[in-house]
C-alpha positions in Angstrom: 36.2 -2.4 29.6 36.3 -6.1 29.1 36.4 -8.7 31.9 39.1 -11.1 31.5 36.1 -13.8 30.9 35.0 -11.9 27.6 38.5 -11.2 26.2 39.4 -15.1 26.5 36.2 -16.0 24.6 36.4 -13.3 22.0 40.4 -15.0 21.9 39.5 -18.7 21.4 36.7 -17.4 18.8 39.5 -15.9 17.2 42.0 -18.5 17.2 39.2 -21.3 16.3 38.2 -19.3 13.1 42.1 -18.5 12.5 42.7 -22.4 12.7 39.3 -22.6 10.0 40.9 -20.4 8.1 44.2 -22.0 7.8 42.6 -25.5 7.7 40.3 -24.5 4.5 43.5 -22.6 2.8 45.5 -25.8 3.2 43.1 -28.9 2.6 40.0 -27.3 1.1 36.5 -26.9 2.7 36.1 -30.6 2.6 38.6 -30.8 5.6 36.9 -29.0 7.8 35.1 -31.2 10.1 34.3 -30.3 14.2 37.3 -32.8 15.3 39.5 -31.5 12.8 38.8 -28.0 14.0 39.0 -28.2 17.8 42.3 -30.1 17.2 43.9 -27.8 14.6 42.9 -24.5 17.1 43.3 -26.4 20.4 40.2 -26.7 21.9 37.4 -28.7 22.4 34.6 -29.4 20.0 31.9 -27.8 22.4 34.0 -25.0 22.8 33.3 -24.2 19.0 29.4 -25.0 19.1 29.6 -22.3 22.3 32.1 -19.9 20.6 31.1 -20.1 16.7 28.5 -22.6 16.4 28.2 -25.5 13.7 30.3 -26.0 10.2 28.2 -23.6 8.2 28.0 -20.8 10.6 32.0 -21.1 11.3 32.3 -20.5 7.7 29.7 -18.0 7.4 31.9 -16.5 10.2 34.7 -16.3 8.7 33.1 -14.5 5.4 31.7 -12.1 7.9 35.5 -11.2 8.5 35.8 -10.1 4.8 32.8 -7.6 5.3 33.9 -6.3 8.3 37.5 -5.4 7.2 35.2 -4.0 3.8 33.2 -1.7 6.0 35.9 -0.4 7.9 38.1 0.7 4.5 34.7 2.1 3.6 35.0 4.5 6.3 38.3 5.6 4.6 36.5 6.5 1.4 35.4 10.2 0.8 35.3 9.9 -3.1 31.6 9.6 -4.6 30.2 8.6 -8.0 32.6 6.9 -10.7 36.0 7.6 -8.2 33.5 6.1 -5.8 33.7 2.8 -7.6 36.6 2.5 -8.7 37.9 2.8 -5.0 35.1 0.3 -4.1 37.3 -2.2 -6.7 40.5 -1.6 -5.4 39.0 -2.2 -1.9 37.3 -5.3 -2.6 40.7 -6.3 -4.0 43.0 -6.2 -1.3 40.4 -8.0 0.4 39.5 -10.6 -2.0 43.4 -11.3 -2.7 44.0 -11.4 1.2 41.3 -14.3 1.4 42.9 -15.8 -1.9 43.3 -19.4 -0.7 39.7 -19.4 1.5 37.8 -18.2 -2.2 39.9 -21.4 -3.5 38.3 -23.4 -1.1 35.0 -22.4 -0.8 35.2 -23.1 -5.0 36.8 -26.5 -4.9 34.2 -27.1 -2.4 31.5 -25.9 -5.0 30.0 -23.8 -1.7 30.6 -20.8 -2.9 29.4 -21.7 -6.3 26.0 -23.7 -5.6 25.3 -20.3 -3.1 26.8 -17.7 -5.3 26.5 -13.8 -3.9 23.4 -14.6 -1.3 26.0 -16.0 0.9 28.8 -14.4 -0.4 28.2 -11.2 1.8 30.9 -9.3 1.3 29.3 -8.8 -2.7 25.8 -7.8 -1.0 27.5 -5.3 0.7 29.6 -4.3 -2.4 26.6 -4.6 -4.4 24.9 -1.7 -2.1 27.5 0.5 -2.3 28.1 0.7 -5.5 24.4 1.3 -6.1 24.8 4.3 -3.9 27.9 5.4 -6.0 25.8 4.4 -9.2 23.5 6.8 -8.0 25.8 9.6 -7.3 27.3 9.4 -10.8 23.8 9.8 -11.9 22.8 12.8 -9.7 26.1 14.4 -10.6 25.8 14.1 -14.1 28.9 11.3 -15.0 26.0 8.8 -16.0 22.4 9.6 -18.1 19.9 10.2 -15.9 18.2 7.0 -17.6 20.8 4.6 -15.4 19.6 2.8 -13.1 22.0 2.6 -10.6 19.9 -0.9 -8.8 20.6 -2.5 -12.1 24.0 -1.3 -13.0 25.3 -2.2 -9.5 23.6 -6.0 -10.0 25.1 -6.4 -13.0 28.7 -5.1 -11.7 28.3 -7.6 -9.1 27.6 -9.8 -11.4 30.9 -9.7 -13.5 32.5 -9.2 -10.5 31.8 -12.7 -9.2 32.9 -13.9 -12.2 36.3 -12.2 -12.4 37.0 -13.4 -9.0 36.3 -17.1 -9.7 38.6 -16.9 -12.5 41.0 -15.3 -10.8 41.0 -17.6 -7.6 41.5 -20.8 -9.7 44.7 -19.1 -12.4 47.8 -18.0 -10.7 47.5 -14.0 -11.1 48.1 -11.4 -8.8 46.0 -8.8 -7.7 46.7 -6.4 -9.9 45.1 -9.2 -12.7 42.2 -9.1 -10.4 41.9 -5.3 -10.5 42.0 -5.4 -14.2 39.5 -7.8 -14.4 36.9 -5.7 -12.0 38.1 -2.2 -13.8 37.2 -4.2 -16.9 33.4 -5.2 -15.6 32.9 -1.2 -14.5 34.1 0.0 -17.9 31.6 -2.9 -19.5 28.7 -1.5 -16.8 29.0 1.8 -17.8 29.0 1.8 -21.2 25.6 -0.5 -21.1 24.2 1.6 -18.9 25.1 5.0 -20.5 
């Protein structure tokens, strides 16, 4: 059990990357300065450096949020192969569409373009599952055994992050996004078949 020591801490860290979070969906990354920060979530601007750490990190932190709410839906999945990835789309999705106006940020910002998918992690981690379900369609016979599943997954990953830039700048909805990442599976496949 957690002393009452830990529990605020882990609660400030919270509410500071809440207030980020908010502050980036609002006014863009630009916005988001230490001052700006502390006052938006209440606290001081050493208390961030303690809790988070410095600009970068407290949005590397708050990326880290998407993969963590990837990996536990992963836990949900028990399909494998080409259900596999299409329940990898839908669940990179609801996240993506949850963290709409942060994506919108982080573009306007030109951050997320100018470090594309290395610190984008949430599409590392989608990238390596999907290899894994790339592979499993291969071992089960719903791709050639001449796919390479390392490739494949790249290359979804690749479309991917171009579907969700366009998305995050038009006014779709998520089931635009959806289409757009079926869409980049049904192009993978069929290259790689």
């Amino acid at each position: 059990m957690q002393d009452l020591r830990t529990t605020n801490k882990l609660r400030r860290r919270h509410q500071i990357l809440q207030a980020a979070h908010d502050l980036i969906a609002r006014e863009g990354v630009g916005a988001l300065s230490m001052r700006t920060l502390a006052d938006a979530a209440q606290v001081s601007v050493p208390t961030i450096y303690a809790l988070v750490g410095a600009r970068d990190d407290v949005i590397t932190a708050l990326m880290a949020e998407g993969v963590l709410r990837f990996d536990k839906g992963l836990a949900a999945l028990a399909s494998r192969g080409l259900f596999r990835v299409t329940d990898l789309v839908e669940l990179l999705t609801g996240i993506v569409d949850h963290e709409r106006e942060l994506v919108r940020g982080l573009l306007a910002s030109g951050m997320l373009a100018s470090v594309g998918s290395g610190r984008f992690v949430l599409l590392r981690r989608m990238r390596e599952e999907l290899e894994t379900a790339f592979a499993e369609a291969v071992a089960d016979g719903e791709l050639t055994a001449a796919t390479d599943p390392e490739a494949a997954a790249t290359a979804m990953v690749r479309l991917g992050l171009g579907a969700i830039v366009d998305w995050a700048v038009q006014t779709g909805g998520p089931e635009d996004l959806r289409t757009d990442l079926l869409r980049s599976v049904s192009v993978v496949i069929a290259a790689f078949s």
